[in-house]
Structures are given as C-alpha cells and as structure tokens.
C-alpha positions, 0 to 999 in steps of 0.5 A, a space after each residue: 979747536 982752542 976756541 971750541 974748547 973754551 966755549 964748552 967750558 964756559 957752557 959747562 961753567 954756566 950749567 954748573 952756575 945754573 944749579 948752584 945759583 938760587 932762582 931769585 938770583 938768576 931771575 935777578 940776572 936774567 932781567 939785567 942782561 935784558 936791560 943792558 941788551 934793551 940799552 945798548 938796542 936800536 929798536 923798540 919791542 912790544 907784545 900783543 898776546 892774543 888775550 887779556 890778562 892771566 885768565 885767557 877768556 878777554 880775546 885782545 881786539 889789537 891782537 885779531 886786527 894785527 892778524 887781519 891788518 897782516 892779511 890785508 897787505 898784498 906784500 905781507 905774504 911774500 915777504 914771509 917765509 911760512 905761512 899756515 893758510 886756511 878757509 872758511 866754509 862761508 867764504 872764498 876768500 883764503 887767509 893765512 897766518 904767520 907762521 910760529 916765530 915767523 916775521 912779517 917786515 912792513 914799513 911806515 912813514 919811511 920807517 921799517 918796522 916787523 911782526 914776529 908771530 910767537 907761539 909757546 906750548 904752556 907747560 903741563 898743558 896742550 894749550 898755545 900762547 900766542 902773541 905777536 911782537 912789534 919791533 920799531 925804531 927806539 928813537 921814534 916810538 913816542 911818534 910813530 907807535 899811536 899813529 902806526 897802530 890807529 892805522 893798523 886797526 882802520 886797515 883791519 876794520 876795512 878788510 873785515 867789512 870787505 872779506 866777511 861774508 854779508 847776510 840777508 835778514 827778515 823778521 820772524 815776528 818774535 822780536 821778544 827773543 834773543 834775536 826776532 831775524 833770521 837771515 841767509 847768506 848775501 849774494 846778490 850779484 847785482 852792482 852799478 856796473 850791471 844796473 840799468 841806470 843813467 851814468 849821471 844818475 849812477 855817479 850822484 848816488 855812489 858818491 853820496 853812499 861813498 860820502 856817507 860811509 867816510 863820514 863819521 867824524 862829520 856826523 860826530 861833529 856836527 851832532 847827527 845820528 850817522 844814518 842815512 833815508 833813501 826813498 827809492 819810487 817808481 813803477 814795477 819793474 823799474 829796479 828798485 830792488 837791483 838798486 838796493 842789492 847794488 848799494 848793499 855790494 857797494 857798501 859792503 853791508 848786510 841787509 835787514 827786509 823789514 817785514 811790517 805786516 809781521 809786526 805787531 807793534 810799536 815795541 816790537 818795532 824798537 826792539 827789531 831796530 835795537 837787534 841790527 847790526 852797525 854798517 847795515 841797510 835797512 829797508 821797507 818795500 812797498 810803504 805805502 801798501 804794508 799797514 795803513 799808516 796814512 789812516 792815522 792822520 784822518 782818524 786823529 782829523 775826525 775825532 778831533 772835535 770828539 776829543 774835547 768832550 772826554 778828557 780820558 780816552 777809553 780803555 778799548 782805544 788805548 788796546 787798539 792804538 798799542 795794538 799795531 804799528 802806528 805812523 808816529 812809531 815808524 817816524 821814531 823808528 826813522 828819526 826819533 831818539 831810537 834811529 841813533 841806536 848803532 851806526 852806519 845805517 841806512 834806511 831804504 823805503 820803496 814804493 809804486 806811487 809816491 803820492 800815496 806816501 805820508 809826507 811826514 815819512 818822506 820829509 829831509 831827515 828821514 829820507 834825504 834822497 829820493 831817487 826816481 827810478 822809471 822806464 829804460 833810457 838810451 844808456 840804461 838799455 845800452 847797459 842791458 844790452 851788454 849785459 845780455 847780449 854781449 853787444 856794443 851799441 857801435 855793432 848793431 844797427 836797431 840801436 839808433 831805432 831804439 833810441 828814436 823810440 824811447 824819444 817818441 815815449 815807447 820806453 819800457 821798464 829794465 824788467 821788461 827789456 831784460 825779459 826780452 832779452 833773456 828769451 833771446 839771448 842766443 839770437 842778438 837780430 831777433 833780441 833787439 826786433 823784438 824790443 823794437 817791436 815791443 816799444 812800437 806796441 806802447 807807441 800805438 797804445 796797444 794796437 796792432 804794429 805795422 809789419 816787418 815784412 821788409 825785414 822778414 822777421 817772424 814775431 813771436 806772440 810774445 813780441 807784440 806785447 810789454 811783457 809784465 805790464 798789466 797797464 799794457 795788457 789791459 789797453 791791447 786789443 783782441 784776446 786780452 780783452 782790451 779797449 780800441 782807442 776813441 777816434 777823437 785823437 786824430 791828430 795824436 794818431 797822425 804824429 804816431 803815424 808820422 813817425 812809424 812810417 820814418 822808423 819804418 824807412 829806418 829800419 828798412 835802410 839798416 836791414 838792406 845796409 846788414 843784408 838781414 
C-alpha cells in the first residue's frame, strides 16, 4: 500500500509539473528522455508513414511494399495477433492488414527484427495517420537496413505481379486518346501442365520465359532493350493461341492483341506501344494476313528505276504511304529505337504459313524464337487424353495404336483430337475408336476406312472425318464433293494397305484381350 501511495504522488507531482511547466520545456525534456531511452536501447527504430511529407497526397511506395511484403509471408499471419482481412471484387485471393498497433516479428540473415502497425486519429479530423515502424538490432543497422529493405521491396513486387488481377487488352482504333485499349479480365485457363505439347518442347520454352523474366540486369549489362519476339507458326488448330495463354499464366503478364486492320498508321502504331504497360505480352495473330506488308518491298523494287527520274516524290505518294501501316513502322515497332519504351516485354507474332512472312520481320532481334507448332505426337496427345478423359496411357489399350498411327503419318491437329474427345468424353472405348478412326481417314487420304466389325463399334458420321480440317473435307469422297485418289500410286497404296491390315490385327488382339 506504501508503494501504491507513492506512485499516485509521483503521478500527481507529474500532473501538477505538466500545467506549470512551459511547453518548450517540457517538449525539451520529453526529447531527452527519448535520447536516453535510444541510448541505453539494443535496437533501432524506424518509421514509414503511409505518405510523403506534411500534405498526404504523395502515397509512400515503401509504406504499400511493406504491406504487400507482409502479405506474402505465409508465417506473418500466424505470428500476428489481429488481423483486418479484406477482398477485392476483381480478385479471389483474401489480403489482410496488420491490425492497429499491431506486431508482425520477421527474421533475416539470422536477425530478428518486427513491424508495428501505428494508426493515429488526427486531432479535430476524421482522418488516420498510418505507419509502420521498423524495429532491428542498433549494432547491425548499417549492414542489415539497405539489404533488408531491397528485399522487402523485390518480395512485394513479386506478389504484386502474382495476386493482381491480369487483363486482356484489344485496340479501339482511338489511339489519339487517353487510352486506345480496352481490356476485360484475363482468365484463360490454359498452362503448360494442360497444353498439347512435347515435354522437350515444353521445357525449352519455359526455361527461356524463366531466363527472360530474371534477366534484367543481363539486358542492362549488356545494353539491349529487356524485350523478347516470339514467332509462333504452324496449321489451325495447332495451339498457337493455348500456347500464348499459357506464357501469359506462367509469366503472370497481361496481354495486348494488336488489332492492325484497326490501325490507321504508323503514328498510331507508337502511340499503342507507348500506352502498354511493363511485364506485358504483345501479340499479332495472323501476320502475314492482317495488311499487306510484304507489298512494300515489291512496290519499293518496281519503282526503283522510276525514282531516279524525279528527285521530289508527289504529294499524293506521301498521303498514301503515311496513310497506313508500313512494313519499316512495325520493324521500329518491334526493334526500332520505340521497342525500348517500357520493359519486360514481349512480342508474339503467329501465322499459318511461315513463308509468307517478310523475312525482315522474323530475323534475330525481333523474333528470337520461332516455335514450330504442328500436328499431335504420341505425348502431346497422351496429354489430351488425361486432360479429357481422365485416362492414363498404361489403362487403355487403343494407346499403342494411336501411337503406330501418328508414326504411319494419320496425326491430327490438338484441335482436332480435342474435339473428339470433348464429344465423347462420357465413353473413354468409344473417344479413343473414334480417334483411331479419324487418324485411319488421313492415312488412306480420304477414303473410306476398313470396318470394325470385330470390334462392333458403331461409328458415328462424325467419326470417319478430321473434324475442322478443310484440307481433309476437300480430299474425302461422296457428299463432300472430294476427289478419288489416281490409280498411279500403287505402290504407296500397297504400304497403307500393309499396314492397315497389322493395326487391324492390333487392335482386334486388344479388343479380345479387353473383351470389348
């Protein structure tokens, strides 16, 4: 009781003190017993409000990576004791705050450290002030404050690009404006696990987009523009554009689908460059059909001789040739001094026929990687089989005889196969005949396939046909309106035969072995 009286004296002394005491005085005294307090203290402290300045209209960037750095620690949550969580209605994910004066204990090499949120009422205001405090060992702040911080900010930068929402942008052919895209939300569900490809295939060109995405100080160093061309060709239905989905969820990038009929010139063409964002992908389907690029070289070749007799072109050639997109616009749009605006780019061209591409578009520097994407191989469709029907290729027998048709040249597109399979996804017996069947079709070129009746399999119209495939539907017999084959190929038809009549006693082995 002697203890607690003597506290209440010394509180009421310190009251008393207050009021007589003048405010310069007290302010004078309040600073030394922080200077004694920060003496006489192991550790460090140090404040980032959430603005800069007096004025609260510069948002601090330190202040909003220290907030997504603490997101992205798993251990942060648990080792805090309130959290405010919250949810975006563009996004699933579930973020939280550290509550007021709450503390978050985190560690780096070997060293503890903690974040305490503050949040202050300002007086006469309904406004917060908010700032977390940074609390580490005094001894090794010189040695551990830059490096801790450079890695809170590379932390929060990467979850940023993982967890925001990432859209799909196409040009509105206003480009003079504020902004000539509009975009909707991203959400392609196509990846690598999914996509119809080569494993070796796939694990050349993830390593080259992981390559790319780490190489910013590389690109720096060895002075490039940090952008990178990707020419993707190959028949419909190959999965050109499943592939470019895949490299924008792998990345985590958004994705720009230049439009070039809805661009009117070169200008506008910069312009559209200048308004995509960094960590982007950039892609022109169908380059060698969108405007006629190619026309410029044989125009530039005819005129030639015509040039040298008039030393000033007319004014009606300058108002055609500024007119539209030239092909020296879109290499400056892909490699001239305007590529280098922004970073972390790249630029995906596709096409049906690679031939018909200027070769001044496809050259190194402006599309480094040229991925061939053509019909389905023993893997790609092992993929499309799991992916569809949920089976294995050690549980279905009709996977040894797909496999001696795609080596006897019946492969069909990923399209095609997906197709097949998507119309028959509740009978995995009759999803997998039908893609023999399919692929026996493109064997025999058209004609009519040998019967099943082995097997007693009923076929479908469907069945007998590569679906989606023009080339196939002009060269089939009957109702289609397509042309026999010659009787000059004798000899070719002899090995088809040949090898008909082993995949027939294949499959009819499997089916007894099934009991189908």
């Amino acid at each position: 009781m002697e203890i607690l009286s003597q506290l209440w004296s010394l509180l009421g002394l310190l009251t008393v003190l207050q009021n007589i005491l003048p405010s310069q005085l007290l302010s004078l005294l309040n600073s030394f017993y922080e200077s004694l307090q920060d003496l006489f203290s192991p550790h460090s402290y140090f404040d980032i409000p959430e603005f800069n300045g007096y004025c609260g209209v510069d948002v601090n960037d330190l202040y909003r990576h220290v907030n997504l750095y603490l997101n992205s620690v798993n251990t942060a949550a648990a080792k805090c004791r309130r959290l405010t969580l919250s949810r975006s209605k563009s996004s699933n994910r579930i973020s939280f705050t550290v509550a007021p004066n709450q503390t978050v204990h985190d560690s780096f090499n070997g060293h503890s450290l903690s974040w305490t949120h503050h949040v202050d009422t300002v007086q006469d205001s309904l406004e917060e002030k908010r700032s977390f405090t940074l609390k580490l060992p005094k001894r090794h702040r010189q040695t551990l404050l830059s490096p801790y911080l450079h890695h809170v900010t590379s932390r929060a930068e990467e979850f940023e690009r993982v967890s925001r929402e990432r859209r799909l942008f196409t040009n509105n052919g206003h480009a003079s404006y504020d902004s000539g895209w509009v975009s909707v939300p991203f959400r392609h569900p196509s990846t690598f696990d999914t996509l119809a490809l080569e494993p070796e295939l796939k694990k050349q060109i993830t390593e080259d987009l992981t390559a790319f995405a780490n190489g910013k100080e590389f690109y720096h160093r060895v002075g490039r523009a940090w952008k990178r061309g990707y020419l993707l060709y190959g028949p419909p239905g190959s999965g050109k554009s499943s592939l470019i989905a895949a490299m924008a969820n792998y990345l985590c990038y958004d994705v720009y689908d230049l439009e070039l009929t809805k661009v009117t010139d070169n200008s506008e063409l910069r312009a559209l460059l200048l308004q995509t964002t960094n960590r982007s992908i950039i892609v022109i389907e169908d380059i060698d059909c969108s405007v006629d690029l190619t026309a410029d070289r044989m125009q530039k070749t005819s005129t030639s001789t015509t040039a040298k007799r008039s030393s000033r072109p007319s004014m009606k050639d300058n108002v055609e040739e500024n007119g539209r997109v030239t092909l020296s616009g879109l290499l400056n749009f892909t490699d001239g001094l305007w590529s280098c605006c922004g970073e972390e780019k790249i630029i995906v061209f596709t096409t049906n026929h690679r031939e018909n591409v200027d070769p001044a578009l496809v050259r190194c520097g402006r599309m480094d990687v040229h991925v061939s994407l053509g019909t389905c191989g023993a893997h790609a469709f092992k993929v499309l089989a799991k992916n569809y029907l949920g089976v294995e290729s050690h549980s279905h027998a009709l996977f040894d005889v797909v496999d001696s048709c795609i080596r006897s040249g019946g492969a069909l597109t990923p399209a095609q196969i997906g197709e097949i399979l998507l119309r028959n996804r509740g009978d995995v017996d009759m999803a997998m005949k039908e893609v023999v069947t399919a692929m026996q079709t493109k064997i025999l070129g058209g004609r009519e396939v040998m019967e099943w009746d082995e097997m007693t399999m009923v076929r479908s119209p469907e069945s007998v046909l590569v679906v989606g495939s023009p080339e196939n539907l002009e060269s089939s017999p009957g109702k289609y309106g397509g042309k026999r084959r010659k009787e000059g190929s004798s000899s070719s038809s002899e090995k088809k035969a040949k090898f008909l009549v082993r995949l027939r006693s294949l499959t009819k082995s499997d089916s007894g072995r099934r009991g189908v």
